[in-house]
C-alpha angles and dihedrals in degrees: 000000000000109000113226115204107202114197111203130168092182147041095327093227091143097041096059089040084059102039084051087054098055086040101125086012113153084183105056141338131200102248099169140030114195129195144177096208113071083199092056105126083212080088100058087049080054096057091047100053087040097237118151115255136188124183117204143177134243096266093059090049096055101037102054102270096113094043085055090055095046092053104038088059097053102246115177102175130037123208122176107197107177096346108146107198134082105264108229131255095246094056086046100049086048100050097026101154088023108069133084154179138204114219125199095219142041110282131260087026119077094009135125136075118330097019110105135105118017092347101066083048093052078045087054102041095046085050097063098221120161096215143040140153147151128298132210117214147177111236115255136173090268139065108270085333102125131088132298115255098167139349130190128192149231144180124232126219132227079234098045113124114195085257089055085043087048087050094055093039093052084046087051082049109058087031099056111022110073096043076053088053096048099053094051092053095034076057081048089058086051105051 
């Protein structure tokens, strides 16, 4: 049985819709939640589903702790699902193919270092575009820069506010991500 990581700095929303998804898996399960916000409520969702959880600071994040962690546990695959910081080269060499990212836009667009949460969908809205998503993406070095793994649409109204355009993006998410996130692992068994 293949052992998913999930990194988070928020509610965690994302986190608890994949771990439900992987509940009575024989392929994967979600054995660790890490964050970087001791206040994230993704902890306490942690607690509650009785999955292990670490929080940990940015220098542990640079200089290999977190790494350690990952691979003494045995992680095999790696999802950030709201996690806000660059993940480090180290984490990225070592997982390289088996880590990922959720988006709330349609990549390239919208993308880069300080757009996520609310503010890519007030980007979005002030932009007037007529579509957005999610995208699905392999961890590189680099903010949303590697490559597309998967992308969903949807369509935005005359009337959509960034919090409308936030509802249908979350409802392209758990629809979409852990599907995503299966096939992936389900590629990792083949291989």
């Amino acid at each position: 049985m293949r052992s998913i990581a999930i990194f988070a700095s928020g509610s965690g929303s994302n986190a608890e819709n994949i771990n439900s998804w992987f509940v009575g898996s024989k392929l994967a399960k979600v054995s660790l939640i890490l964050s970087d916000n001791p206040n994230a409520f993704v902890l306490e969702r942690a607690k509650r589903l009785g999955i292990e959880h670490i929080v940990f600071n940015l220098t542990s994040l640079r200089d290999g702790k977190v790494l350690m962690e990952l691979q003494s546990r045995g992680i095999d695959f790696v999802v950030l699902a709201g996690f806000l910081r660059l993940i480090p080269q180290n984490i990225v060499e070592a997982y390289r193919g088996r880590i990922i990212n959720i988006h709330p836009a349609l990549l390239p667009k919208f993308g880069g270092k300080g757009m996520y949460g609310n503010k890519v969908h007030e980007a979005v809205v002030l932009a007037d575009e007529k579509e957005t998503g999610i995208t699905i993406h392999y961890v590189n070095e680099h903010y949303d820069k590697g490559d597309i793994v998967f992308q969903a649409r949807c369509a935005i109204e005359s009337t959509d506010t960034p919090q409308t355009v936030a509802a249908k993006v979350h409802e392209l998410e758990y629809k979409h991500f852990p599907k995503v996130i299966e096939t992936l692992v389900k590629q990792l068994e083949q291989k």
